[in-house]
Structure formats: structure tokens, C-alpha cells
C-alpha positions in Angstrom: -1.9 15.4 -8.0 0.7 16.2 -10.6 3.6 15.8 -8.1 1.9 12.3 -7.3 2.1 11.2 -11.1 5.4 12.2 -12.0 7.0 10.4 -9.0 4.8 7.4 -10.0 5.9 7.6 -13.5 9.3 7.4 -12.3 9.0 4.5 -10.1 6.8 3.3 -12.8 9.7 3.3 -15.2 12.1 1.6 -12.7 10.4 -1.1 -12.1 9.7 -1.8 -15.9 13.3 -1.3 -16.5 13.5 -4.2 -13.9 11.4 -6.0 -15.3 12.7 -6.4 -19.0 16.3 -6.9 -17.6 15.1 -9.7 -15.3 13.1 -11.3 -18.1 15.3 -11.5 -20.1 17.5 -13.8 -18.4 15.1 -16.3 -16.2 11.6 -17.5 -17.0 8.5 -15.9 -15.4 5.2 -14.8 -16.1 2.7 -11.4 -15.7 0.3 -11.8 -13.0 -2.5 -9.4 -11.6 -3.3 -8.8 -7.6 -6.1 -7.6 -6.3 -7.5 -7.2 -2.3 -9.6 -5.3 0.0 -8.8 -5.3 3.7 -8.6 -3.1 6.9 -5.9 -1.2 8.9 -6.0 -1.2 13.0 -8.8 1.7 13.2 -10.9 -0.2 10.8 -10.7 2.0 8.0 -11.2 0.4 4.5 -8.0 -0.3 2.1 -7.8 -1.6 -1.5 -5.3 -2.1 -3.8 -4.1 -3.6 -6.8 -1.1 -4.6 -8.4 0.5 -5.4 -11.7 3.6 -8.0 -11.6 6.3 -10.5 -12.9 7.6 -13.2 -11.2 10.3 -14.3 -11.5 11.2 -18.1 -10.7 14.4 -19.0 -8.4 14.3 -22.8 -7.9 11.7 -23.1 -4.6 11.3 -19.5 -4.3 10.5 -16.7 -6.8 10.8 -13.3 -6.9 8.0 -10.5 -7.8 8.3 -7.0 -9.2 5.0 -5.1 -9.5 3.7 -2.0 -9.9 1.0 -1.2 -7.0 -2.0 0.8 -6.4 -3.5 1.6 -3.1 -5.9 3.5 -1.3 -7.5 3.4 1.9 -10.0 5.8 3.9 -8.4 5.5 7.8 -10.3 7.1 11.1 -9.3 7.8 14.6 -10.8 9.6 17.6 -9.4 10.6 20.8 -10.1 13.0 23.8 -8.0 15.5 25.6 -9.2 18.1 27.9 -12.5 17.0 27.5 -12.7 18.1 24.0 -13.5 15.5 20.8 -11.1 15.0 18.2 -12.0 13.1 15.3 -9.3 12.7 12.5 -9.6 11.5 8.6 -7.1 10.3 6.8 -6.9 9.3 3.0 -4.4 7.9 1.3 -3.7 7.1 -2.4 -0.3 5.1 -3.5 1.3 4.8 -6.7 4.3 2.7 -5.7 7.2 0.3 -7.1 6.8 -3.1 -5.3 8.8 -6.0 -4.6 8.3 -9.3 -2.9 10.6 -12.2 -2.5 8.2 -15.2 -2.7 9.7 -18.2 -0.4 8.4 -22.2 -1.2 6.7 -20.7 -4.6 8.0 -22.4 -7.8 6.2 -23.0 -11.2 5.4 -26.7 -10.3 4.8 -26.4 -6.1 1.0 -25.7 -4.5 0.2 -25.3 -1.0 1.6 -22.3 1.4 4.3 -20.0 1.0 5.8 -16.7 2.5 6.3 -13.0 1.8 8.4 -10.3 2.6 8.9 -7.3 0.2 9.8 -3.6 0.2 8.8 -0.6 -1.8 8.8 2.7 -2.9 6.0 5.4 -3.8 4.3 8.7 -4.3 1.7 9.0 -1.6 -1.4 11.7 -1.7 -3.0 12.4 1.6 -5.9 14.4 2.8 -5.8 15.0 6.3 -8.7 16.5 7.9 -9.4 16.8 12.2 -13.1 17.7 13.7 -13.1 18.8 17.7 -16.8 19.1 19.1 -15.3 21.1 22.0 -12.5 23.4 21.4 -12.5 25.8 18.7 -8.8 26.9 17.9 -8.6 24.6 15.4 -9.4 27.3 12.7 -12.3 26.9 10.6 -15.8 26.7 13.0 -18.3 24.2 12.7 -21.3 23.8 15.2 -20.0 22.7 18.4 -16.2 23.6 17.9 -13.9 23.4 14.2 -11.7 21.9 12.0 -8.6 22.1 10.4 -7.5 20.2 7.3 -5.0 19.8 4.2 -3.8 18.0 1.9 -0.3 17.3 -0.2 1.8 14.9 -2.3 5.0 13.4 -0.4 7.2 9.9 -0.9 7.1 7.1 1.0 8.3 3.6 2.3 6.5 0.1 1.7 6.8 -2.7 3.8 5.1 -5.8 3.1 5.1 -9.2 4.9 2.9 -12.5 4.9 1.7 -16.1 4.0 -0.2 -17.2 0.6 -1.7 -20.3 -0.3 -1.1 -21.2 -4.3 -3.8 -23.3 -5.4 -3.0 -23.7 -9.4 -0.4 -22.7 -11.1 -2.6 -19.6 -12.1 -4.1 -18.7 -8.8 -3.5 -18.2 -5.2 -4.9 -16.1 -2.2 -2.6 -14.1 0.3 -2.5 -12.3 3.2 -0.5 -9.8 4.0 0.5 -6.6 6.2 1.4 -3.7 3.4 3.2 -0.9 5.9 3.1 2.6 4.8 5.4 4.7 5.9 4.7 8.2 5.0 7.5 11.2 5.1 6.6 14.6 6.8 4.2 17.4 5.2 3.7 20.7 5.7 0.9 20.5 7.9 2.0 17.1 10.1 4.6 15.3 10.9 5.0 11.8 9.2 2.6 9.3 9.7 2.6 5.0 10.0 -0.1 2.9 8.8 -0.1 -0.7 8.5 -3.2 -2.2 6.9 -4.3 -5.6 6.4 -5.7 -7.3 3.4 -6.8 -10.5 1.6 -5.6 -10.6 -2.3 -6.5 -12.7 -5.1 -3.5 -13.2 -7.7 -3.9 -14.3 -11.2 -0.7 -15.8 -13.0 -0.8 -15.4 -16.7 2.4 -17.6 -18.0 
């Protein structure tokens, strides 16, 4: 996990570094996310997120620092053998959103598209009832798993509704893109999740 915490520092201190140069010329305000949702196995993801948003005329733009996690399973036969693979993830990542038909004065819906950067810690783990090469035996067959620290990519798209000009709801598709590791090659997952954001300023 230290690997994971230095690289989130890092990103950590970029965005920040954003932050106060971007504040310093156009008015915003700090805001807090936070969501649960689902990816397309339906594993469970969370997250949080602490922001700034900055406002462009009709559209704003948002730089946050992110959290997420998210427990993701997936089964599949071959041979006639089981396999059963768990993945966890845990992000500390550098987000951020352009916020299109979102100004300080406008309610109703509005559209998001952002990118990111992060530090991502997965546990991998893969059960076969059925074929035992897999290394360690369990009854029935046996397992392999590891675990490691690597970077990865954050795509994020979707459509909020603002409500007050201190909260809104959103939904959106946060895409992990996770670089190769020493015991797989890289992996996708897109999840899907329902925030609440709270807009202090």
C-alpha cells in the first residue's frame, strides 16, 4: 500500500496545485461527492470525492480529488471446469470533469465528461471447482491469487440534475482502466453509480 499513497500523494498535490492557480483567477466553490453503484457483473462500487468548481459562463469546470473502491465478480466455464474470479479495487485518483449547462444561477439537467489519473490497489484472486493447476488446493480443485499497486486511467461521462445551488444528483459511468501487473495483464472496468454533490460557496 505504500506505493499506492505515494502516487496518490502526488496526484494529490497536482490537483491542489490546480486548484489554487484556478482559484485564484475565477470564482468557484468546494463541494463534496458521494455515490454507491454497480459495474456490469454486479459487483458493488463506492466512492467519494473532494472538489472545486470552477464557473465558465453556462458551463463549469471541476477538479477533485477521488476515492473509489468496488468488490467486482465474474464466473465462467472452460473444459468443464468452474472458474470464479474476485477482483478488488481501491483508487486514489486526480479527477476532472467539465460540467456543460451548469452555472452558479441555472437548475435543471446538465452533462459530464471528465478524465483522470490514479494509484490503483488490486487483489486478484481465481477459484476452479474442477481443475487443479491453479496452485494452491482447495476441495474440489484451487486457487491462485495476488495482489499489487499499479497506475491507472479514469474516464468518466454522464447527466446530473442540479436542484439548488448547493445540491444535485448525477449519474455517471467512472471507467477504470488499469495498467498490467505482474500476475495479469491489464484489466477494464466501467462501473455505474448514483452521487449526491454538496456545493459549499
Amino acid at each position: 500500500m505504500s506505493r499506492t499513497w505515494k502516487l496518490g500523494l502526488l496526484v494529490s498535490c497536482l490537483t491542489l496545485s490546480l486548484v489554487a492557480v484556478a482559484s485564484a483567477q475565477k470564482p468557484g466553490g468546494v463541494g463534496v461527492r458521494f455515490g454507491i453503484g454497480t459495474d456490469i457483473t454486479g459487483g458493488i462500487a463506492y466512492g467519494g470525492q473532494l472538489n472545486y468548481t470552477l464557473y465558465q459562463n453556462l458551463n463549469a469546470f471541476e477538479l477533485g480529488l477521488a476515492l473509489f473502491g468496488g468488490k467486482f465478480e465474474e464466473s465462467s466455464e472452460e473444459y468443464g471446469n468452474t472458474y470464479d474470479e474476485t477482483t478488488k479495487i481501491f483508487v486514489i485518483g486526480a479527477m476532472a470533469n467539465y460540467l456543460f449547462r451548469y452555472s452558479m444561477d441555472l437548475s435543471g439537467p446538465y452533462f459530464v465528461a471528465g478524465v483522470g489519473v490514479g494509484a490503483i490497489s488490486v487483489e486478484w484472486e481465481e477459484r476452479s471447482q474442477g481443475d487443479f493447476s491453479l496452485g494452491t488446493p482447495i476441495p474440489g480443485g484451487s486457487m491462485q491469487s495476488d495482489d499489487g499497486t499499479t497506475a491507472g486511467l479514469i474516464i468518466n461521462v454522464g447527466i446530473g440534475h442540479r436542484f439548488t445551488e448547493m445540491f444535485d444528483l448525477r449519474f455517471q459511468v467512472p471507467t477504470f482502466f488499469i495498467s498490467g501487473t505482474d500476475y495479469r495483464d491489464g484489466k477494464t472496468v466501467p462501473t455505474f453509480t448514483l452521487t449526491a454533490g454538496f456545493l459549499f460557496g
